[in-house]
N, CA, C and O of each residue as an XYZ file, in Angstrom:
784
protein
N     -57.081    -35.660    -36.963
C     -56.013    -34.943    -37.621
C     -55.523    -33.785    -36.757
O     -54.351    -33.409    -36.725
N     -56.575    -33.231    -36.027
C     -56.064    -32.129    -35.257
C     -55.397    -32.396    -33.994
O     -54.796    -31.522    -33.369
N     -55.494    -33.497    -33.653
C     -54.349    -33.887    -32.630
C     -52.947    -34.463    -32.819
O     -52.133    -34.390    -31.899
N     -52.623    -35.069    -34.059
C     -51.391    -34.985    -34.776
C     -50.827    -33.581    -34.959
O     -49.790    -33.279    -34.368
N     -51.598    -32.502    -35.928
C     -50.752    -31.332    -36.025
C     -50.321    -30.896    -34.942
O     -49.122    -30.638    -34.844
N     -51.319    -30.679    -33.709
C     -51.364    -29.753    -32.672
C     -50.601    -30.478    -31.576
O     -50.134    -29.844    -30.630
N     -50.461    -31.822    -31.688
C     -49.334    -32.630    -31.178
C     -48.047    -32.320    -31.628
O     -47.186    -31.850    -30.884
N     -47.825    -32.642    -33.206
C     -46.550    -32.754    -33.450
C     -46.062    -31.268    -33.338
O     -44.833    -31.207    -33.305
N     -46.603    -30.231    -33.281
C     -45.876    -28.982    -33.498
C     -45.959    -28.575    -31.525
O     -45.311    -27.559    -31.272
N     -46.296    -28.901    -30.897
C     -46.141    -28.827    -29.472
C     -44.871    -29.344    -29.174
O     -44.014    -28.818    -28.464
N     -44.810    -30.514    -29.824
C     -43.492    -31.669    -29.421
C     -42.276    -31.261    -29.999
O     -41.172    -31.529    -29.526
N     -42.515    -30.504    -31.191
C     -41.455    -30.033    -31.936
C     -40.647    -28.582    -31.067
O     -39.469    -28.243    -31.179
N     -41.545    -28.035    -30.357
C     -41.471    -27.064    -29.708
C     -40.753    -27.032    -28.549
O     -39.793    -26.372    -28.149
N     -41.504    -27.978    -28.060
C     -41.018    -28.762    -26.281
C     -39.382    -29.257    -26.726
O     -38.281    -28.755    -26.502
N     -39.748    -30.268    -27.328
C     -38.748    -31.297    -27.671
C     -36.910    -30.180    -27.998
O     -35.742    -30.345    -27.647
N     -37.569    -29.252    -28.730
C     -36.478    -28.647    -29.400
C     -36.000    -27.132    -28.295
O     -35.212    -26.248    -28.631
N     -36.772    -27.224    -26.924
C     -35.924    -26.788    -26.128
C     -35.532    -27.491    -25.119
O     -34.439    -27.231    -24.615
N     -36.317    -28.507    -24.619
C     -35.572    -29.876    -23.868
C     -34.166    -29.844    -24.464
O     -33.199    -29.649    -23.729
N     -33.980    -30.097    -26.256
C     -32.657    -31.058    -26.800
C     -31.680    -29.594    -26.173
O     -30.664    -29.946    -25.575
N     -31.887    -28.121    -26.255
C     -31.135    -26.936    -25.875
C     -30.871    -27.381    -24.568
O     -29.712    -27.506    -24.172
N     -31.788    -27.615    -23.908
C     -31.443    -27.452    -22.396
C     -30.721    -28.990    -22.060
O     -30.335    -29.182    -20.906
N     -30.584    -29.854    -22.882
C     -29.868    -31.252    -22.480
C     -28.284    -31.148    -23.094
O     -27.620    -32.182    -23.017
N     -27.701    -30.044    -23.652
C     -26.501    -29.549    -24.411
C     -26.186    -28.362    -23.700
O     -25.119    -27.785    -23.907
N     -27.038    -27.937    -22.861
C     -26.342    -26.691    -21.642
C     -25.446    -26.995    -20.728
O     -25.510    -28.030    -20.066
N     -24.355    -25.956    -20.585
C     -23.210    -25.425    -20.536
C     -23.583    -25.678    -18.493
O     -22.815    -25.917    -17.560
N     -24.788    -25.514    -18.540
C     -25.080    -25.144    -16.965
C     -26.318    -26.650    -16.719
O     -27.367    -27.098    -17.181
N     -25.101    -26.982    -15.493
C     -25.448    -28.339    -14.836
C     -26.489    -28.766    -14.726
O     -26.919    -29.847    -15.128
N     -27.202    -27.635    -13.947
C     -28.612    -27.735    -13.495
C     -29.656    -27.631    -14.380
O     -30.757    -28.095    -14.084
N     -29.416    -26.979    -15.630
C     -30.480    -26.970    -16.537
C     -30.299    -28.477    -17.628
O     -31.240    -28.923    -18.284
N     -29.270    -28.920    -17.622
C     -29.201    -30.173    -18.283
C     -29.649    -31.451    -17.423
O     -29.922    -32.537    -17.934
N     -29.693    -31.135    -15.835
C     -29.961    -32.269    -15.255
C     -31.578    -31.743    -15.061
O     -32.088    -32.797    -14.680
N     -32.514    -30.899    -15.091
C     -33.906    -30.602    -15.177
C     -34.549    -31.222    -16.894
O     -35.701    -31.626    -17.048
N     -33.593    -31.167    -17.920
C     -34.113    -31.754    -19.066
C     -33.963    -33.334    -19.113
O     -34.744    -34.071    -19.716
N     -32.816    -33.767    -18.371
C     -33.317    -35.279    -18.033
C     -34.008    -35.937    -17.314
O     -34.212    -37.140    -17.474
N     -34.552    -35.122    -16.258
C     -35.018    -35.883    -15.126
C     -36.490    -35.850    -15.857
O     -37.401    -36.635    -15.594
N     -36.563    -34.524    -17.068
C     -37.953    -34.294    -17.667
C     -38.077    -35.867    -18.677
O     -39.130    -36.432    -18.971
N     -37.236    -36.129    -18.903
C     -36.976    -37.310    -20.206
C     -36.648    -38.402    -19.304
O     -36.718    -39.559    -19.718
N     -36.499    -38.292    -18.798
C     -36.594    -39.977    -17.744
C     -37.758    -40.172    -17.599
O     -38.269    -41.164    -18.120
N     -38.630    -39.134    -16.729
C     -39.935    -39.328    -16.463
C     -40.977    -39.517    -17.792
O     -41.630    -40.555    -17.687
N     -41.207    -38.908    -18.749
C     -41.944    -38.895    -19.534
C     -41.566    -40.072    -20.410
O     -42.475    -40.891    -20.543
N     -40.362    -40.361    -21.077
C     -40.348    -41.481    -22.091
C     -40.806    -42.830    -21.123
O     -41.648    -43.518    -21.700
N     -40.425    -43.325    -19.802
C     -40.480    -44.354    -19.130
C     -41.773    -44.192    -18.752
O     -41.936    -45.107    -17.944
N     -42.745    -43.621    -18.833
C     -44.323    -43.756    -18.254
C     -45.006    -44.099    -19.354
O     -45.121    -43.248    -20.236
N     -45.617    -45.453    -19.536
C     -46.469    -45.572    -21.171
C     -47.626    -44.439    -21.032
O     -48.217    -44.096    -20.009
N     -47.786    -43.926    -22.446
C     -48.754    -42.846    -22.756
C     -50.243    -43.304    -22.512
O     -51.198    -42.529    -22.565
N     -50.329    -44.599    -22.249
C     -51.927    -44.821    -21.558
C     -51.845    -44.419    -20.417
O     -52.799    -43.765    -19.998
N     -50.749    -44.653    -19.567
C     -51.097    -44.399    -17.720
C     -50.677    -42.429    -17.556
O     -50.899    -41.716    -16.577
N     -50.086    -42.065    -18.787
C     -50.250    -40.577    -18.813
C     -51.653    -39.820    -19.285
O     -51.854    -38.629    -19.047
N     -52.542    -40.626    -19.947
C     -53.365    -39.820    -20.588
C     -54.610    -39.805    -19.679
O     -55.415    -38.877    -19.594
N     -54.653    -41.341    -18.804
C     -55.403    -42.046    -17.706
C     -55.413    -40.570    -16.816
O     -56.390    -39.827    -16.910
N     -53.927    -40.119    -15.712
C     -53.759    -39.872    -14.984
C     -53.783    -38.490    -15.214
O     -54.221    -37.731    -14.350
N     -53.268    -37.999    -16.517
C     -54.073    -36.271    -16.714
C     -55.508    -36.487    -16.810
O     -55.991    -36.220    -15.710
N     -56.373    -36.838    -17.607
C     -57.580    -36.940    -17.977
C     -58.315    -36.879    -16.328
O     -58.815    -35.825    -15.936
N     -58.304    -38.094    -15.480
C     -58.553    -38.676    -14.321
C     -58.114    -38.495    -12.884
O     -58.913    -38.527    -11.948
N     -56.712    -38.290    -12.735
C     -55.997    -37.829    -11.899
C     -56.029    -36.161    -11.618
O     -56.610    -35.791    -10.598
N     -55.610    -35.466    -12.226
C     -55.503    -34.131    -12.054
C     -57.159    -33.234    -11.436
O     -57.313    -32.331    -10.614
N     -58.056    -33.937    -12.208
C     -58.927    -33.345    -11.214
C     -59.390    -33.478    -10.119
O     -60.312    -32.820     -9.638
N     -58.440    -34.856     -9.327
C     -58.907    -35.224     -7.887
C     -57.862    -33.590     -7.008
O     -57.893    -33.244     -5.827
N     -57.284    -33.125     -7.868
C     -56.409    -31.820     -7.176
C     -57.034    -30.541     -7.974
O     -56.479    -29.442     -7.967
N     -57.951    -30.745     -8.491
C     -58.655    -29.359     -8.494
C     -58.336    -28.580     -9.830
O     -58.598    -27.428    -10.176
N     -57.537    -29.840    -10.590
C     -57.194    -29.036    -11.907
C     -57.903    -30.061    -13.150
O     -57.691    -31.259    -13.337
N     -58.954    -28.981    -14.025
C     -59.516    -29.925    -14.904
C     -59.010    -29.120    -16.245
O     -58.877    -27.897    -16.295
N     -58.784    -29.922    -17.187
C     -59.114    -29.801    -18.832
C     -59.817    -29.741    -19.531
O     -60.711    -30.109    -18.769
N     -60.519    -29.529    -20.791
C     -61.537    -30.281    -21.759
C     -60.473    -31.711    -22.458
O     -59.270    -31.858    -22.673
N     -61.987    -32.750    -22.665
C     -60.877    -33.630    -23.101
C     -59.673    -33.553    -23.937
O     -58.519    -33.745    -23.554
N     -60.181    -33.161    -25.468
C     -59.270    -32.857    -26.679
C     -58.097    -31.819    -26.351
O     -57.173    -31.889    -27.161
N     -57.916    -30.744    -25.199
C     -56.636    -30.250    -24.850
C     -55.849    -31.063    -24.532
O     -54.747    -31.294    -25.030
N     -56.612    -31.788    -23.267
C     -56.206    -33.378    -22.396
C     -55.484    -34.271    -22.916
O     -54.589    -34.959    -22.425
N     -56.007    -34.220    -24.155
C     -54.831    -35.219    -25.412
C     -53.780    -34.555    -25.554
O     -52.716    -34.757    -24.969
N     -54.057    -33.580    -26.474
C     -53.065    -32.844    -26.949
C     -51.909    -32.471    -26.064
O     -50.818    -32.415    -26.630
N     -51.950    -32.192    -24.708
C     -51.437    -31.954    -23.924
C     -50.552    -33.268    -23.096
O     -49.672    -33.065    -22.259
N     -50.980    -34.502    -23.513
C     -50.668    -35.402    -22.737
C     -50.042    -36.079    -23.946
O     -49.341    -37.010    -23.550
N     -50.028    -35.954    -25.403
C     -48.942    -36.301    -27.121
C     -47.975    -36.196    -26.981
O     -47.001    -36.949    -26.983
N     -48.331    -34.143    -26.688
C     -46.922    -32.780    -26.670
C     -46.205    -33.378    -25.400
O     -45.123    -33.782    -25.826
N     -46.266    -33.590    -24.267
C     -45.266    -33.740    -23.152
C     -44.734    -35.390    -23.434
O     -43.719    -35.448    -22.740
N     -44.839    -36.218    -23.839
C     -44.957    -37.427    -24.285
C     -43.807    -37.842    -24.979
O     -42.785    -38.422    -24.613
N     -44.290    -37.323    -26.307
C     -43.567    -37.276    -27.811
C     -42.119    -36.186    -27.587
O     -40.977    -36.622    -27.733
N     -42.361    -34.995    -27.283
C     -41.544    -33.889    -26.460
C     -40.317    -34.630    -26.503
O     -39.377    -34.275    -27.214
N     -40.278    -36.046    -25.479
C     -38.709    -36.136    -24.740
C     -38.224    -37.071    -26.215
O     -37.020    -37.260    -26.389
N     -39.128    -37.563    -27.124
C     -38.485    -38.436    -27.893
C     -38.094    -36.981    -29.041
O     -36.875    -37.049    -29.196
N     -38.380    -36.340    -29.469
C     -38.251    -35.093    -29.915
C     -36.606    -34.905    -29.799
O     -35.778    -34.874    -30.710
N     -36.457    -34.815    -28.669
C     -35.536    -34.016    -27.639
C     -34.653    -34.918    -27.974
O     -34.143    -34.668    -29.066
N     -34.143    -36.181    -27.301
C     -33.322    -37.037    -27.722
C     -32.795    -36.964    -28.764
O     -31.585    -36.742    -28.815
N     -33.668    -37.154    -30.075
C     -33.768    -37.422    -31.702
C     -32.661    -36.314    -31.838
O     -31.471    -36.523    -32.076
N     -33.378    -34.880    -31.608
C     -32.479    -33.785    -31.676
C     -31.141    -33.672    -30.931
O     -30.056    -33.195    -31.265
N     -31.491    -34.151    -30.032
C     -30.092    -34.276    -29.369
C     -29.002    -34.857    -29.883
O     -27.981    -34.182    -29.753
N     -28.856    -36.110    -30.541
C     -28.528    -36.824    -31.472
C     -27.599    -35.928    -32.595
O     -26.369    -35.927    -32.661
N     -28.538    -35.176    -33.447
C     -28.494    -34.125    -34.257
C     -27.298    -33.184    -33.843
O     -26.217    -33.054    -34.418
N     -27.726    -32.600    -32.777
C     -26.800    -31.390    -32.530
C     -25.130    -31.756    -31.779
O     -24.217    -31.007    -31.431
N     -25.320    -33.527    -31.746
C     -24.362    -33.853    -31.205
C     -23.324    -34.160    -32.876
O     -22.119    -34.333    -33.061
N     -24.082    -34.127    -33.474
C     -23.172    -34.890    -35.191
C     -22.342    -33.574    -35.556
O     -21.349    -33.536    -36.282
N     -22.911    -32.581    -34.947
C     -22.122    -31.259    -35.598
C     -20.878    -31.183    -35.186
O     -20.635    -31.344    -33.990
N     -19.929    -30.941    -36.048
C     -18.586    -31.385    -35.617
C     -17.886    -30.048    -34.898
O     -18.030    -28.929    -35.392
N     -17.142    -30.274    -33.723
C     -16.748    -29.517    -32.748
C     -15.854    -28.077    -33.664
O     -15.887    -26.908    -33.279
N     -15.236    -28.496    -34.703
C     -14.442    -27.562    -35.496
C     -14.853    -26.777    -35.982
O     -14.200    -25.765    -36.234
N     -16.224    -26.946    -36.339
C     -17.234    -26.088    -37.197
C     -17.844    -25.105    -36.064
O     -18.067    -23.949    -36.422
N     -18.137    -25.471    -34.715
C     -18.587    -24.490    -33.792
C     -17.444    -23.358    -33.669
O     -17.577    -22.167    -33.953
N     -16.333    -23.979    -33.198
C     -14.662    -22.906    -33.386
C     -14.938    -21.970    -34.205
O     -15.119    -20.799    -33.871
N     -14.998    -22.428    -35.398
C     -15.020    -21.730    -36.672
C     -15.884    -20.572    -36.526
O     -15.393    -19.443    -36.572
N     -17.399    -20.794    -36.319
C     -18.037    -19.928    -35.994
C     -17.925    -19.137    -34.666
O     -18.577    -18.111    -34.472
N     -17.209    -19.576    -33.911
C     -17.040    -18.355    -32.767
C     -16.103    -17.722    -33.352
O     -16.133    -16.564    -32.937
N     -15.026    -17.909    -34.334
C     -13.992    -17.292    -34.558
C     -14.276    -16.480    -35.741
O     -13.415    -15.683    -36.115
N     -15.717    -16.619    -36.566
C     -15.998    -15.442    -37.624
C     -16.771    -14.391    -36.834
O     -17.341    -13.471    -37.420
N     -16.796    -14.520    -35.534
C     -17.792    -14.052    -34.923
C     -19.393    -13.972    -34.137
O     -19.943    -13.123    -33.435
N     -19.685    -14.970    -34.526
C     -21.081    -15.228    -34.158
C     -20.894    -15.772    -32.808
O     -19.972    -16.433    -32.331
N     -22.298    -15.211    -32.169
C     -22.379    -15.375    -30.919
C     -23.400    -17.134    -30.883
O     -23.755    -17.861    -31.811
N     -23.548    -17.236    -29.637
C     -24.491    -18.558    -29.307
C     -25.511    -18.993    -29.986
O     -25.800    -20.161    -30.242
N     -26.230    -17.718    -30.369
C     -27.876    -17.888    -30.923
C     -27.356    -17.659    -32.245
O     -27.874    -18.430    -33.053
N     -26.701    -17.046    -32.640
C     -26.222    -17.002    -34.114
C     -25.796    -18.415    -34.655
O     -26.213    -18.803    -35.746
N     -24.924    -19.212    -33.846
C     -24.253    -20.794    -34.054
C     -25.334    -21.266    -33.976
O     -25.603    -21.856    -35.022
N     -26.367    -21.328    -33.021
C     -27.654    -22.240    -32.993
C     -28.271    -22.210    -34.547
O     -28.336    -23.177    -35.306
N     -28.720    -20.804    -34.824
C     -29.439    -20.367    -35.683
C     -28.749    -21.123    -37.458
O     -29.102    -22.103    -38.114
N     -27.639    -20.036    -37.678
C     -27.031    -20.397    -38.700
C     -26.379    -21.497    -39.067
O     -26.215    -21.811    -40.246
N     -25.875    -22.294    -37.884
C     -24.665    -23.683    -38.364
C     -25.395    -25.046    -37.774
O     -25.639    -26.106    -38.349
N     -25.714    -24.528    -36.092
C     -26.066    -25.814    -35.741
C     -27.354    -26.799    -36.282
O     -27.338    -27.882    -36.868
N     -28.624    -25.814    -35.757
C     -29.958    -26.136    -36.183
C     -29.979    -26.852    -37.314
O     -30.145    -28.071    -37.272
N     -29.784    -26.071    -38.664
C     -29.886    -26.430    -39.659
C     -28.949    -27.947    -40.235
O     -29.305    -28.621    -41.201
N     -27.600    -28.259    -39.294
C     -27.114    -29.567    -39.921
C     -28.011    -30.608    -38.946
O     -28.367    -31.687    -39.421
N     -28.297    -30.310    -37.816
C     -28.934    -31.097    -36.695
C     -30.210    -31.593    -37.076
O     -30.555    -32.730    -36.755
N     -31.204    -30.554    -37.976
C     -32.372    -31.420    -38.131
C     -32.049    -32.291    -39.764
O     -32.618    -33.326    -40.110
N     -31.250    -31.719    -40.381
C     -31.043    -32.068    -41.656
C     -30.225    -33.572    -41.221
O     -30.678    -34.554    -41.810
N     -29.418    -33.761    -40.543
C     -29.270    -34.978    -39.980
C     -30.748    -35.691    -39.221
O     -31.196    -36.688    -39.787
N     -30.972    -35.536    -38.837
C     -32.276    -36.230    -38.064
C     -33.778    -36.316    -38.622
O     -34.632    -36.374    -37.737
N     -34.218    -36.334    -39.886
C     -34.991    -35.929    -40.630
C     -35.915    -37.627    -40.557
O     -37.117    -37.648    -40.294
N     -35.206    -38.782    -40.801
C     -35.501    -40.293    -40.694
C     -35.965    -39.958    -39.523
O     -37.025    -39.335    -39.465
N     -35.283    -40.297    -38.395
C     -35.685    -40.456    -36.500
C     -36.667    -39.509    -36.341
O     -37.453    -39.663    -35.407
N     -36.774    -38.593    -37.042
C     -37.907    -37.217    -36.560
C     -39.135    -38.048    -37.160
O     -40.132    -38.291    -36.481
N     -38.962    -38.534    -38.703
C     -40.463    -38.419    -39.271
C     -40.586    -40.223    -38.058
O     -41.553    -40.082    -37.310
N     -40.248    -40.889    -37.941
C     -40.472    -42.214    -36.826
C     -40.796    -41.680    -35.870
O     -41.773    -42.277    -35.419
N     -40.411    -40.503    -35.007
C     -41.303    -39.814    -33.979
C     -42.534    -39.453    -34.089
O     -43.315    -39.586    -33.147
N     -42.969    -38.828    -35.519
C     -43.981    -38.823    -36.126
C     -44.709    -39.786    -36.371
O     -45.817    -39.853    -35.837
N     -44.388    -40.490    -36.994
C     -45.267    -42.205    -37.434
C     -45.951    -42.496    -35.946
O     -47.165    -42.641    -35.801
N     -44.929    -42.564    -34.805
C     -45.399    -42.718    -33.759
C     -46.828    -42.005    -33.050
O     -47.855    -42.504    -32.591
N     -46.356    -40.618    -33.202
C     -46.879    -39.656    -32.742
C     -48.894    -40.307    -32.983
O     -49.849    -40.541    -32.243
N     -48.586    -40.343    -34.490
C     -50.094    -40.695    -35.228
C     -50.084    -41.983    -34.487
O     -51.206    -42.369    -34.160
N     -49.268    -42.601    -34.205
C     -50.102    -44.278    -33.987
C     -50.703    -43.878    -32.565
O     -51.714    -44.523    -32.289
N     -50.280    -42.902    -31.547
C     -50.459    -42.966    -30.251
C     -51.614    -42.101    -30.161
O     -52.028    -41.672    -29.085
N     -52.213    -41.804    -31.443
C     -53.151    -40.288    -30.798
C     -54.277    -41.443    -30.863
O     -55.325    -40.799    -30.919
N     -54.565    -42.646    -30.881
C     -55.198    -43.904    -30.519
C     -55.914    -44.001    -28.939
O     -57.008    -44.222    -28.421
N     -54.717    -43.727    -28.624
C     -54.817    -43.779    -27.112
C     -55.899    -42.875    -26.658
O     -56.547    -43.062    -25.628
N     -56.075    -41.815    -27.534
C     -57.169    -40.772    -26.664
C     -58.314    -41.092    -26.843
O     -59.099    -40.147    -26.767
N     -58.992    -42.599    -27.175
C     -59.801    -42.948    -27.316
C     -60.234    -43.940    -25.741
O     -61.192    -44.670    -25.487
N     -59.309    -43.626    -25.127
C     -59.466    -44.559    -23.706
C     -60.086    -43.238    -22.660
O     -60.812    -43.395    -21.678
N     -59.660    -42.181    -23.099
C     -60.528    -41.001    -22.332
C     -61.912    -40.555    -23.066
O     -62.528    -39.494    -22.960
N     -62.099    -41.310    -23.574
C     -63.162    -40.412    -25.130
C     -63.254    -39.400    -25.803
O     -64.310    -38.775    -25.904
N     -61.674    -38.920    -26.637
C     -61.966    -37.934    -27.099
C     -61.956    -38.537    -28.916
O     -61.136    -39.231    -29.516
N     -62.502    -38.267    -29.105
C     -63.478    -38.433    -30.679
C     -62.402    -38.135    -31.728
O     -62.016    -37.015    -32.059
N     -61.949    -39.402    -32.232
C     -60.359    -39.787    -33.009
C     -60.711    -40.425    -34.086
O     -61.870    -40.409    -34.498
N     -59.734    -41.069    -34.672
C     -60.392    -42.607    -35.728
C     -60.430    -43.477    -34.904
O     -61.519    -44.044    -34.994
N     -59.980    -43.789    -34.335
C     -60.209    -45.398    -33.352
C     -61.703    -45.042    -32.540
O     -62.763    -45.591    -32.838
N     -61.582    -44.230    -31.689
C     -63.045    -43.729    -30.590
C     -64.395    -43.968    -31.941
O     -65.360    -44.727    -31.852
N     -64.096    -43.192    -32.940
C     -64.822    -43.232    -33.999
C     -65.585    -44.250    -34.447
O     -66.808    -44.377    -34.521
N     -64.288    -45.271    -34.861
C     -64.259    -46.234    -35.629
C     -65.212    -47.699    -34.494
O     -65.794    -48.753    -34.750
N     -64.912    -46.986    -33.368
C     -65.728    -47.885    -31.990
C     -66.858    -47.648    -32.379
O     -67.550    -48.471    -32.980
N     -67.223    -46.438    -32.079
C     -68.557    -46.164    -31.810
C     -69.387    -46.844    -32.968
O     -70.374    -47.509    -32.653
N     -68.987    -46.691    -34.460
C     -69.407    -47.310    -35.499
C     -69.839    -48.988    -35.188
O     -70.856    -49.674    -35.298
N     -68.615    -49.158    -34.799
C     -68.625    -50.937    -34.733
C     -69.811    -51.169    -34.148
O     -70.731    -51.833    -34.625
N     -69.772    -50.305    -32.525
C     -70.687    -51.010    -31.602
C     -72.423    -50.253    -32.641
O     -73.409    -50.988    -32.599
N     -72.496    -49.506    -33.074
C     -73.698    -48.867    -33.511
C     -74.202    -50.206    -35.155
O     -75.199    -50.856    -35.473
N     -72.920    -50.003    -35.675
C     -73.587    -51.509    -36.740
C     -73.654    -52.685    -36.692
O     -74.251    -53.538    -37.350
N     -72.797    -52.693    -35.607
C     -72.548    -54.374    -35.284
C     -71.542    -55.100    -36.523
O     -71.954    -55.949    -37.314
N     -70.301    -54.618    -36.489
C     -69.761    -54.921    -37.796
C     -68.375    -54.141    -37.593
O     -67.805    -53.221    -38.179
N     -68.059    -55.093    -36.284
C     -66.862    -54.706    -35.525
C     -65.341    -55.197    -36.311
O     -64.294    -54.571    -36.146
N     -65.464    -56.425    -37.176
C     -64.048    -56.921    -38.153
C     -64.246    -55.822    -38.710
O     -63.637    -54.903    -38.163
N     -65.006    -55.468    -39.800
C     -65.106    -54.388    -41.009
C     -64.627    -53.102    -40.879
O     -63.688    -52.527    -41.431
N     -65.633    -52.661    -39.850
C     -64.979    -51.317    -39.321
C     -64.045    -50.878    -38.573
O     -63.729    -49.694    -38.690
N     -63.416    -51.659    -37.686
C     -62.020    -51.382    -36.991
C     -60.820    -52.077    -37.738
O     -59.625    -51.987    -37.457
N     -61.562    -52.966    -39.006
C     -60.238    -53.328    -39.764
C     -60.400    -52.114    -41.083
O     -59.870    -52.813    -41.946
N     -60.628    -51.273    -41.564
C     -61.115    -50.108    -41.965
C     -59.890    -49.340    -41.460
O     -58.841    -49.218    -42.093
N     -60.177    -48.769    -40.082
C     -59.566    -48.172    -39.143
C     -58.043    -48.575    -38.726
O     -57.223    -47.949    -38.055
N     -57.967    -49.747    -39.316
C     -57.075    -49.936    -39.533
C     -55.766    -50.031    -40.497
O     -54.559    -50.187    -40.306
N     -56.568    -49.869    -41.571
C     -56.142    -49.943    -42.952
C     -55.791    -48.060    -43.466
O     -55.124    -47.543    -44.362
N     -56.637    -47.541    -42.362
C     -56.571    -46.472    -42.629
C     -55.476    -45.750    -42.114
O     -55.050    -44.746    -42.685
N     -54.864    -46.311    -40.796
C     -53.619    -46.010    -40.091
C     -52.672    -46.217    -40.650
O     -51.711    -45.455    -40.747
N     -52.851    -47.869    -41.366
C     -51.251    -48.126    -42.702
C     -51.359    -47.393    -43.283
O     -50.386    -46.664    -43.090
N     -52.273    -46.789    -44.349
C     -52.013    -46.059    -45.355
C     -51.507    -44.306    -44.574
O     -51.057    -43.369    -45.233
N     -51.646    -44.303    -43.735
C     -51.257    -43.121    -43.185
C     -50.106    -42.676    -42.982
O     -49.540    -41.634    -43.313
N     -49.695    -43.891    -42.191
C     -48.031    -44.145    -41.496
C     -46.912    -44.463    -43.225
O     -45.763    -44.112    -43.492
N     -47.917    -45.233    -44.017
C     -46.733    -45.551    -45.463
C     -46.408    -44.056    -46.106
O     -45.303    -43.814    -46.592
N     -47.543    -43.020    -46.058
C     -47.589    -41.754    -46.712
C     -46.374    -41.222    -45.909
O     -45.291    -40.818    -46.330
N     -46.991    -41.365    -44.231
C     -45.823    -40.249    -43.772
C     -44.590    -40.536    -43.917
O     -43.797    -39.600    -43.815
N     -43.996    -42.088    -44.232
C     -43.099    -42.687    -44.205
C     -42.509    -42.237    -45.624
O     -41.372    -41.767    -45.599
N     -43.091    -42.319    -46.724
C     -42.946    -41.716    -48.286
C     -42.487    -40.371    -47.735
O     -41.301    -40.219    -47.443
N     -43.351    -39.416    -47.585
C     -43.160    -37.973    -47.485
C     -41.831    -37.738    -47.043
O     -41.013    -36.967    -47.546
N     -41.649    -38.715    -45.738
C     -39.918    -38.248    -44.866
C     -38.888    -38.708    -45.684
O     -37.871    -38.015    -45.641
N     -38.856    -39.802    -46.510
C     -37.922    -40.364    -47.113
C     -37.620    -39.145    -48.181
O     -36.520    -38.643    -47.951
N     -38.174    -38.662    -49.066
C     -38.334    -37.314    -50.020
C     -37.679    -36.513    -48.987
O     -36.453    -36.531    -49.095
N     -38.161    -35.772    -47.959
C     -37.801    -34.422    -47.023
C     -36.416    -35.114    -47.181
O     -35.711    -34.697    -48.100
N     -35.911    -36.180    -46.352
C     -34.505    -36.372    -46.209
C     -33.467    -36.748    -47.396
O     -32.258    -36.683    -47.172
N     -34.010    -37.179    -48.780
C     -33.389    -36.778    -49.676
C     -32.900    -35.354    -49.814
O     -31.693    -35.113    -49.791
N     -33.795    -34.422    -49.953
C     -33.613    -32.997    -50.519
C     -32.603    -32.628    -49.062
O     -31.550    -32.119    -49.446
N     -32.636    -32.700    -48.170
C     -32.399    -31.539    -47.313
C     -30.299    -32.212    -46.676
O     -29.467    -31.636    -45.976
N     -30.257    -33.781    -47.490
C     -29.439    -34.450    -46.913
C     -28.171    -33.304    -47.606
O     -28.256    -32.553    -48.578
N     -27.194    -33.517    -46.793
C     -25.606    -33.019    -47.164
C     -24.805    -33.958    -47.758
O     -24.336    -35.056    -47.458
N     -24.781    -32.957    -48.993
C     -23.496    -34.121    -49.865
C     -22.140    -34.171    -48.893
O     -21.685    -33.255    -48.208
N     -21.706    -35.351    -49.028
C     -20.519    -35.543    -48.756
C     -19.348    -35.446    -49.440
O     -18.284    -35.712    -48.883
């Protein structure tokens, strides 16, 4: 569980200044948030978690595992974040930004007050599917051994010998996870949707 929260609120973080810096005004900072989102969505999250976990300390830089995850979710999940949002802040209609430069508000004020708020309220579906994701991939940190439901749900198997039961368990336990989060977002994006 603690690599979902500490994932998804990293990614939410990352992600939601990537989507700023992929809507900048200035060349160079929009072409540094893609080249960040080229690289990260196109590398599967096994040969990222492999190559932080494994790789980085042949150069002298080590982790503990469970950061190692977390750290390898957040940069991961991040560019799909980013996109999603990007998406978002692109639905906001150009007239409505006018509007607000013309009552006055400056950049961070439009971010704050007009944009943000229709951008995630539009993107609320694609966000919680980043999520669903997010949980299916924190799987993966069981190929470095950091101690998950799947790593878990191994160790069980191989310790009872009762490898269908318990990784289909582990499995049953992921549907019911992903249907909740899937329930929960459908609710969030009712309430938060804009009447038309």
């Amino acid at each position: 569980m603690g690599l979902v929260v500490l994932g998804w609120i990293g990614a939410l973080v990352l992600g939601t200044v990537l989507a700023i810096m992929r809507v900048s005004p200035i060349r160079t900072v929009r072409m540094a948030a893609t080249a960040y989102i080229l690289v990260f969505r196109n590398i599967p999250i096994p040969v990222q978690m492999v190559l932080f976990v494994f790789g980085l300390p042949l150069l002298g830089i080590v982790f503990p595992l469970f950061p190692s995850a977390v750290i390898v979710l957040v940069t991961y999940h991040a560019a799909f974040v980013c996109e999603t949002l990007r998406s978002g802040l692109n639905a906001v209609a150009v007239g409505e930004l006018e509007a607000s430069r013309s009552l006055g508000f400056g950049p961070f004020g439009t971010m704050r007050h007009l944009v943000f708020p229709q951008a995630f309220a539009v993107v609320v579906q694609p966000m919680g599917n980043v999520l669903i994701l997010l949980v299916k991939n924190t799987s993966v940190a069981a190929i470095v051994g950091v101690a998950e439901l799947t790593f878990t749900a191994d160790q069980i198997a191989i310790e009872e010998v009762q490898a269908f039961a318990v990784l289909g368990g582990a499995l049953i336990a992921y549907v019911v996870v992903c249907l909740v989060l899937k329930r929960l977002v459908a609710s969030l994006d009712r309430k938060v949707a804009f009447k038309k």
